[in-house]
N, C-alpha and C positions, 0 to 999 in steps of 0.2 A: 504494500500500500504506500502510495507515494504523495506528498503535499504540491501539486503546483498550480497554477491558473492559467488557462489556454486562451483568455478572452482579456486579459487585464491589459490596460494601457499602459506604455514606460513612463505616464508624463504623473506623476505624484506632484502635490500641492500644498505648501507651508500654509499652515495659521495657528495662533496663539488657542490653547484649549483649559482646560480647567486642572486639576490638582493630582491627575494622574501620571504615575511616576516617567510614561515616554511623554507626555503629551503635557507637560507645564511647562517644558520651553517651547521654542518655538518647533514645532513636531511634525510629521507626516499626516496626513491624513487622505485618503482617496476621493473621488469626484463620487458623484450618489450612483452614475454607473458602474464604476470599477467597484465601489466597494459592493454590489450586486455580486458583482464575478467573483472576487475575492472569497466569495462563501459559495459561489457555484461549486470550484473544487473541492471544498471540506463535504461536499454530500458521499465522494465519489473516494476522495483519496485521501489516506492519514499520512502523516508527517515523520517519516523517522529522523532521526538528529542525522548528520553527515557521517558516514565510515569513520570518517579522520578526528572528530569530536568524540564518538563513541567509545572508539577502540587506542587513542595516541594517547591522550594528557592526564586521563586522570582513572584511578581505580576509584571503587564507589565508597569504599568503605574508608581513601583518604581525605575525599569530598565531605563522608558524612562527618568525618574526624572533624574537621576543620570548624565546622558549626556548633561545637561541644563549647559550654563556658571554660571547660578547663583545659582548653588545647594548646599545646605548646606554641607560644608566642615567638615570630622571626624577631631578630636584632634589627633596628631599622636601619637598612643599608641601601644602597640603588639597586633599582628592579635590575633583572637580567634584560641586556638588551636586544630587540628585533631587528631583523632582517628588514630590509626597505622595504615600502610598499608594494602589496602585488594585490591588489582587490579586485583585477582582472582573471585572476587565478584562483584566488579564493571564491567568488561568487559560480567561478564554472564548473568549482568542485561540488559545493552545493546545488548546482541545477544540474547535476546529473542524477539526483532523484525522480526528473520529471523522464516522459517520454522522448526520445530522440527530437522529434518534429518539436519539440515546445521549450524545449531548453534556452538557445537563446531569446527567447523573451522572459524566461523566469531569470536569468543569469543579470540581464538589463536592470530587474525590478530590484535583486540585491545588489546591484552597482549602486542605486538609488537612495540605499536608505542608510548606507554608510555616513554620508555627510550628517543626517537626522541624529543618528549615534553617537559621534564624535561632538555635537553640539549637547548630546545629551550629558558627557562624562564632564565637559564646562560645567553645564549646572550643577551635576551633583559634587563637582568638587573632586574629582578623579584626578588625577594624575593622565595627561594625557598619554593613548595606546597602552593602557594599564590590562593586563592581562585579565589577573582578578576581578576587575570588575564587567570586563566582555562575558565571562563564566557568569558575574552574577546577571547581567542582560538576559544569559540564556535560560539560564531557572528563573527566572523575574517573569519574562515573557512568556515562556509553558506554563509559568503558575497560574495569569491570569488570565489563558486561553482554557485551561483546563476548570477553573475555581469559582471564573465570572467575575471573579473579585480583583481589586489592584491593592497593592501595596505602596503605601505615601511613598516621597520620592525620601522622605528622613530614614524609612526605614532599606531602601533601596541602596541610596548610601552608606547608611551602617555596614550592609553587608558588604560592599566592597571593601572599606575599610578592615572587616571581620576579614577576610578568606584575604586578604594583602595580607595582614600580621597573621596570617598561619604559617608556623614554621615547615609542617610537613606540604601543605601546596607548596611550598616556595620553594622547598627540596623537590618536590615532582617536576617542575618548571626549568630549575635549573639544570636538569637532565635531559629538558630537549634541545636540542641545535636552536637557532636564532630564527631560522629559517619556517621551523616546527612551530614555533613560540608566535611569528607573525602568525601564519596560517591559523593559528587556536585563535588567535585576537580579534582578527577579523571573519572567520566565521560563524564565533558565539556572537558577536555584535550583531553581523547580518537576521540571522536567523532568528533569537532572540526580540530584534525589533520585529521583524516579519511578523513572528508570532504576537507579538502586543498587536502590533497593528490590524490583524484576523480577528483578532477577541474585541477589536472596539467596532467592528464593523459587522456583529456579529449579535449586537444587541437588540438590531429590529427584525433578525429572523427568524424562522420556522425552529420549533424545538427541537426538529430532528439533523436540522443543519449545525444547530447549538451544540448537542450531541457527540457528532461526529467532529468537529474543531473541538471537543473537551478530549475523545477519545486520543486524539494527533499529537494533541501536548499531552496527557499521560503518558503515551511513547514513549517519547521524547525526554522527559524527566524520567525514567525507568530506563533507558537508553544510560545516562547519567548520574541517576541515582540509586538504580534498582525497585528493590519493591519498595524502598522508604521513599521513594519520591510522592504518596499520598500523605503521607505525612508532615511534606515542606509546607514551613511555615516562616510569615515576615513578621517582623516586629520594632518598634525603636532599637534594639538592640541588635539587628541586623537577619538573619536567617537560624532558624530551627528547622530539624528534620528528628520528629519522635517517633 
């Protein structure tokens, strides 16, 4: 089962939105057609995370570690650093979920929502191309494609901040080439917003559409969390998984 939209437009639309964690700065949002099409695919197809997300940066049970109050905190030093931009690469790895025929237009629409991301990690105070918090974009945006619910952007930020000062992620990270480390960065971002952006476009339809976009992101957090990914939770204090 694969996430894509065969009908969507490349042409995405800034405007200022209300207090949810993609959408209080200046955010994505789709035209009232595309956001139509945008839930056409969720009847049809679920979402699994990327090969390279699932299977490269992270085991589940260092992820869940890392959300424990008592997790061994990093020394704070400089992140490891990434490899130069490549979000023409990143994006076509991820649209090789879709069918052949439909790839480059899904590849286009995560070209797209990079820049929305990057203005997002401004806001909440990231460190920009911050690893840790691409990873929390991508459990941020399953959560609330799967939950219905958002998490404030206080608590969104906490979490970055929380899975930065984990000393065991930061030893996972440090063990991939620079090259590895882009590729996790910019693909938890892409897909992550993708998924926020399904879950707000997702509010005027049919229950069984609602459904099937809740089933994509439990995946997709089970892809990365395992079974504990019904358990993730946001809070001021950053991310719980009980």
């Amino acid at each position: 089962m694969k996430l894509y939209d065969p009908h969507l437009t490349p042409i995405l639309r800034w405007r200022r939105a209300g207090a949810a964690w993609l959408l209080s700065a200046a955010a994505l949002m789709p035209s009232a057609a595309s956001a139509q099409y945008i839930m056409e695919f969720a009847q049809t197809y679920a979402a699994p995370t990327s090969n390279f997300i699932s299977n490269t940066f992270l085991n589940q049970e260092a992820l869940i570690n890392a959300t424990r109050p008592d997790a061994p905190r990093a020394a704070a030093k400089a992140q490891p650093a990434l490899a130069p931009p490549q979000v023409e690469r990143s994006a076509a790895e991820l649209a090789q979920a879709a069918p052949a025929a439909q790839r480059a237009r899904l590849e286009k629409i995560y070209l797209q929502l990079m820049p929305g991301y990057q203005q997002l990690e401004r806001k909440l105070g990231w460190p920009a191309e911050d690893v840790a918090g691409a990873v929390v974009a991508l459990l941020a945006g399953n959560y609330m494609a799967m939950t219905g619910t958002e998490p404030s952007d206080e608590a969104v930020s906490a979490a970055g901040h929380q899975l930065r000062a984990s000393a065991q992620l930061q030893g996972l990270l440090a063990r991939l080439n620079a090259t590895d480390r882009r590729r996790l960065y910019e693909q938890c971002a892409m897909l992550g917003t993708f998924m926020a952006l399904a879950h707000r476009t997702s509010q005027q339809q049919p229950a069984n559409v609602v459904a099937n976009l809740r089933h994509a992101a439990r995946e997709n957090l089970r892809a990365v969390l395992g079974p504990a990914a019904d358990g993730l939770r946001f809070s001021a204090q950053g991310m719980q998984v009980r």
